[in-house]
C-alpha positions in Angstrom: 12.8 -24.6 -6.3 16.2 -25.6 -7.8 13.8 -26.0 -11.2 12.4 -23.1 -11.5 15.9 -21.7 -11.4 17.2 -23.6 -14.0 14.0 -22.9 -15.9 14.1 -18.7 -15.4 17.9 -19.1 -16.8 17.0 -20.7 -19.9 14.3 -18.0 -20.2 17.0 -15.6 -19.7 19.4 -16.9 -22.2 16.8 -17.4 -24.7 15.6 -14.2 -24.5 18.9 -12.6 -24.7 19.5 -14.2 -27.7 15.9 -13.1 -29.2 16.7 -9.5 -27.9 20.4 -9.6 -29.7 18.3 -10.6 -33.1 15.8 -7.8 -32.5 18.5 -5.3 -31.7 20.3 -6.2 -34.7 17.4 -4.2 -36.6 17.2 -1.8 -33.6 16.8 -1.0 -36.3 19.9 -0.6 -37.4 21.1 2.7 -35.6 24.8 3.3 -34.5 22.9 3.0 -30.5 22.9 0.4 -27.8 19.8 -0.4 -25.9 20.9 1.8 -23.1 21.4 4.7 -25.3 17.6 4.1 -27.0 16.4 3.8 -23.7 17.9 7.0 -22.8 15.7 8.5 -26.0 12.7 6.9 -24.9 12.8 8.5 -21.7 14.1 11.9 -22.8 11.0 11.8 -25.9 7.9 10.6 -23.0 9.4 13.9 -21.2 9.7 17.7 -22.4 12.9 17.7 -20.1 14.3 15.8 -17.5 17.1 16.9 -15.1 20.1 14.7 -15.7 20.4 13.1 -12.0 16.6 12.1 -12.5 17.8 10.7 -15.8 20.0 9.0 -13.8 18.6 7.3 -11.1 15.7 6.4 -13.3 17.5 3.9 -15.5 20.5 2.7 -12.8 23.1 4.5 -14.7 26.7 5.9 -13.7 26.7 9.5 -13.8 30.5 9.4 -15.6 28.9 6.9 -18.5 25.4 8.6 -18.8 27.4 12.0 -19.6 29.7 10.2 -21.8 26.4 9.3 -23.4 24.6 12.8 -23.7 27.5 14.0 -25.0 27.5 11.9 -27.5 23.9 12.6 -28.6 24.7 16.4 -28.1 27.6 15.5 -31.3 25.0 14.0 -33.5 22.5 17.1 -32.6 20.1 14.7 -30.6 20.0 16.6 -27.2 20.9 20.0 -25.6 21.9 20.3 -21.9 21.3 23.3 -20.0 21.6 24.4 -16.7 18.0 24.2 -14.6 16.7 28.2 -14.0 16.2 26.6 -10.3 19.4 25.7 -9.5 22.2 26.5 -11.4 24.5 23.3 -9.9 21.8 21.0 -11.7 21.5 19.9 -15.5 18.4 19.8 -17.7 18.9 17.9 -21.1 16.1 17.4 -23.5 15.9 16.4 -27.3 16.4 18.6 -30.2 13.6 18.8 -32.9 16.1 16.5 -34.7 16.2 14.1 -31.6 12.5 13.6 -31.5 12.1 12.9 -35.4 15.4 10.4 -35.5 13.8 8.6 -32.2 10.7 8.2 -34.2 12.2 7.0 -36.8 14.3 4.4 -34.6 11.1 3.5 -32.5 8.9 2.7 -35.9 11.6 0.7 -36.7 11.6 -0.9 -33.6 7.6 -1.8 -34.0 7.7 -3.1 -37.1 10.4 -5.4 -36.0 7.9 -6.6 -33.6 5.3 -7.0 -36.2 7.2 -9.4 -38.2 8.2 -11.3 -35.4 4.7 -12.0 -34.4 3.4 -12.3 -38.3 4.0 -15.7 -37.7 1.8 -16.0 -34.4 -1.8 -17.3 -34.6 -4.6 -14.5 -32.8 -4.4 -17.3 -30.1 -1.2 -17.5 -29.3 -0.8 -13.9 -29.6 -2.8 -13.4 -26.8 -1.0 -16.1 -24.6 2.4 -14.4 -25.2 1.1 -11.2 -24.0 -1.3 -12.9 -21.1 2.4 -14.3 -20.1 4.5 -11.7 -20.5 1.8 -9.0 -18.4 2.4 -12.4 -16.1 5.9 -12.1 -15.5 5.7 -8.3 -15.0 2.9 -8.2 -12.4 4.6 -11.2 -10.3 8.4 -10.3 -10.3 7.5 -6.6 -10.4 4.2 -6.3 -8.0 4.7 -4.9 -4.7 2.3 -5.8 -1.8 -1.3 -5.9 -2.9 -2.8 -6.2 0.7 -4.8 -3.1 1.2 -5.7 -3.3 -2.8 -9.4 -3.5 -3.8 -11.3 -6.5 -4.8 -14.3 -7.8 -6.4 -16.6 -10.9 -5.7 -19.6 -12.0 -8.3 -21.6 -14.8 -9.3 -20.1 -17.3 -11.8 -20.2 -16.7 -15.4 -19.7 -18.6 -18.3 -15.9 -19.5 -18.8 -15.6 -19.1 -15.1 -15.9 -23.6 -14.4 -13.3 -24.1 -17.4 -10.7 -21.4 -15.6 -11.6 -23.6 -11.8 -10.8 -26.3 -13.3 -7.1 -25.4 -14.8 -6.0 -23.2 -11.8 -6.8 -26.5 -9.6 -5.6 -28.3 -12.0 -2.0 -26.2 -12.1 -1.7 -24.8 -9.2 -1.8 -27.8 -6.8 0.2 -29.8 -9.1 2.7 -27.2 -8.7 2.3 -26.9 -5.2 1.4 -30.1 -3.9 2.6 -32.2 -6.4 -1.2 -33.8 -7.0 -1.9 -34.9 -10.2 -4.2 -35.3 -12.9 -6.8 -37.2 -10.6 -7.1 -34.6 -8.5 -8.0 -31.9 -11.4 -10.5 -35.2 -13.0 -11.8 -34.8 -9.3 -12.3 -31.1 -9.7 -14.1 -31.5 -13.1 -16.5 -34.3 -11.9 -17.1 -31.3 -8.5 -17.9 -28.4 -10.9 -19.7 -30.9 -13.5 -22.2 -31.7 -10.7 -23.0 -28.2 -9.8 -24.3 -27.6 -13.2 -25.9 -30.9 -13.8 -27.7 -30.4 -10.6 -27.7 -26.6 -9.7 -30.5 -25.6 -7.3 -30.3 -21.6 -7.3 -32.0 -21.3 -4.5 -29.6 -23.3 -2.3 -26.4 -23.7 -4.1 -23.7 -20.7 -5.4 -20.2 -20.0 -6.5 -18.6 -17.3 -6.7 -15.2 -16.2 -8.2 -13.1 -13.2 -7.3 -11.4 -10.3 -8.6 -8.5 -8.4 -8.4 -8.6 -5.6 -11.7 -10.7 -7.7 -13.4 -8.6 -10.7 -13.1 -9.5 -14.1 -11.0 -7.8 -14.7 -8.7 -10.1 -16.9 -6.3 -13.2 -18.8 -6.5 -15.8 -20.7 -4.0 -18.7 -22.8 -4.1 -22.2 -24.0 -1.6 -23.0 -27.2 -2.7 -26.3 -29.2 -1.4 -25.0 -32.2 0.9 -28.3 -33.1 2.0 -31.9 -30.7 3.0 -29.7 -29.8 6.5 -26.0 -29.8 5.3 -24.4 -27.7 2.6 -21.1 -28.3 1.5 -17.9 -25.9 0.9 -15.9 -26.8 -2.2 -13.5 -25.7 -4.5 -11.6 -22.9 -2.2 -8.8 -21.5 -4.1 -6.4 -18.0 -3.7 -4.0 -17.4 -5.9 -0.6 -17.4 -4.7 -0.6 -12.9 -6.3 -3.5 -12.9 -3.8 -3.1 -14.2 -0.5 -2.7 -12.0 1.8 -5.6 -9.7 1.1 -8.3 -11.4 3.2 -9.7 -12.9 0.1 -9.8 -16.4 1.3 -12.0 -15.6 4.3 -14.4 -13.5 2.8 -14.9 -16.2 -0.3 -15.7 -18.4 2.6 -17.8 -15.7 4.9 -19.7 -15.4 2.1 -20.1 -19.2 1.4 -21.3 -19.3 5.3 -23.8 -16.4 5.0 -25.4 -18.0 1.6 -26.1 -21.5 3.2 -27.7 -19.9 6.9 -29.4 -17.8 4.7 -30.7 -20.3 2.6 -31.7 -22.9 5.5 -29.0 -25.4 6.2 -28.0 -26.1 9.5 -24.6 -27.0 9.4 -21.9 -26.6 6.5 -19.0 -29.3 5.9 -16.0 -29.4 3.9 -13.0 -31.6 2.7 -9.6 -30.5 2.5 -6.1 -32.1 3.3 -3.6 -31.4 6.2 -1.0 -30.0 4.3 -3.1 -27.0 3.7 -2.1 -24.8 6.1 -3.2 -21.6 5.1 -6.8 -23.3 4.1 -7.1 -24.8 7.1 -6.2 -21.5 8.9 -9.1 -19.8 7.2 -11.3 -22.9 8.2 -11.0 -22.7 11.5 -11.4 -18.6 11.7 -15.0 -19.2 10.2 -15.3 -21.0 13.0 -14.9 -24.8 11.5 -13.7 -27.6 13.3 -12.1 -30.8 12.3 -14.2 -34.3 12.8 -12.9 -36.5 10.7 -9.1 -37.5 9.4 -8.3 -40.3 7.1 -4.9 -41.5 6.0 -4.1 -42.6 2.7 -0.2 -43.1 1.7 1.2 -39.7 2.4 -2.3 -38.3 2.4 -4.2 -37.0 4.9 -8.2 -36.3 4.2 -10.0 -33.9 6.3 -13.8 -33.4 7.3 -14.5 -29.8 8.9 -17.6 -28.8 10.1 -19.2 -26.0 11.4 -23.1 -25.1 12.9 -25.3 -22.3 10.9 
């Protein structure tokens, strides 16, 4: 934990300092970042009542009217009083306003452009993949009654199993490159040796993004296996985990096997939660260092 602090500070401070640079050509108006943000808002909107205004953007009511009456100088704004209720204030920009904010906010773009000139297509698309990141994590709110997909693999689908094992248990767990070479080998296998008919995987979906993946491997003519089981941390909670393995159940009864196993470790609680729901039980524990392999299984 004490890590990722340090490492979200830096962030902080190094994107302070690229926001001070960018601001510097902010284009190169006489206005903070508050007071373009204050624009922004009054340009998305035809009017907005000043205590929305307000509330929207965390400001004191003493400084945002210090503000307005600033813009109202420079012929940005007018301020009325609402035809509602006379003890409330309406302010909304002038023609002048809207054509100096666009002004300011092509400014503002193009700085961006030049910044990213720089940028191959690829990395482009990771800054923006990371930054969408950051805004869905620290900014989602509970996602358990939200909606979610599960399909059949497709290609790309093995190469993203791998890296999210790969990453995520390393962050987790601490497990290390073995374990995502293990991972490889496990989905390497299912396509050197894919039987359709009685081996699947299946990845799923939250608005189009994975964020959980299963597969039925053949053990033997009576066993099928359950491997790969992974939620991503945005998606637990959601029931995800237990349907991914409902429907790894349902595939190998429906496709003949009499019993399903699988391998996990004990310090997977909420796995081995989900395990034992779907009606698995634990046969089999062997110790290695601070490692703890587990064999559930479960009649079809």
């Amino acid at each position: 934990m004490e890590r990722h602090v340090a490492e979200v500070r830096a962030f902080n401070r190094f994107y302070t300092r690229l926001i001070g640079v960018l601001h510097q050509g902010i284009l190169d108006t006489p206005y903070s970042l508050t007071e373009m943000r204050v624009l922004f808002e009054l340009d998305r909107a035809d009017r907005m009542e000043t205590g929305d205004l307000r509330r929207l953007l965390g400001l004191d009511a003493g400084y945002l009217s210090r503000m307005l009456t600033r813009f109202e100088g420079d012929g940005l704004v007018v301020r009325k009083r609402s035809a509602t209720d006379a003890r409330r204030q309406v302010v909304e920009l002038t023609d002048e306003g809207r054509a100096r904010f666009a002004l300011f906010d092509g400014r503002a773009a193009e700085e961006v452009r030049e910044l990213l000139a720089g940028v191959t297509d690829e990395d482009r698309g990771r800054l923006v993949a990371s930054m969408a990141a950051i805004e869905e994590i620290l900014g989602r709110e509970p996602r358990a009654g939200s909606p979610y997909l599960l399909r059949p693999l497709r290609p790309g689908d093995l190469g993203w199993v791998i890296y999210r094992h790969g990453t995520l248990y390393s962050s987790e767990q601490g497990w290390g490159m073995d374990f995502e070479a293990l991972v490889a080998r496990v989905a390497a296998d299912y396509v050197d040796h894919h039987d359709p008919a009685r081996e699947a995987g299946w990845i799923a979906e939250v608005d189009g993004e994975r964020v959980g993946c299963v597969f039925c491997v053949r053990k033997d003519d009576e066993t099928a296996q359950l491997r790969l089981l992974l939620v991503e941390p945005s998606a637990r909670g959601m029931g995800i985990g237990g349907r991914l393995v409902a429907e790894c159940v349902r595939f190998a009864r429906a496709a003949g096997y009499r019993r399903m196993r699988l391998w996990t470790r004990d310090v997977l609680l909420g796995a081995r939660r989900i395990y034992r729901a779907a009606g698995f039980e634990l046969v089999e524990k062997e110790q290695h260092g601070d490692i703890v392999d587990e064999i559930w299984v479960r009649d079809l």
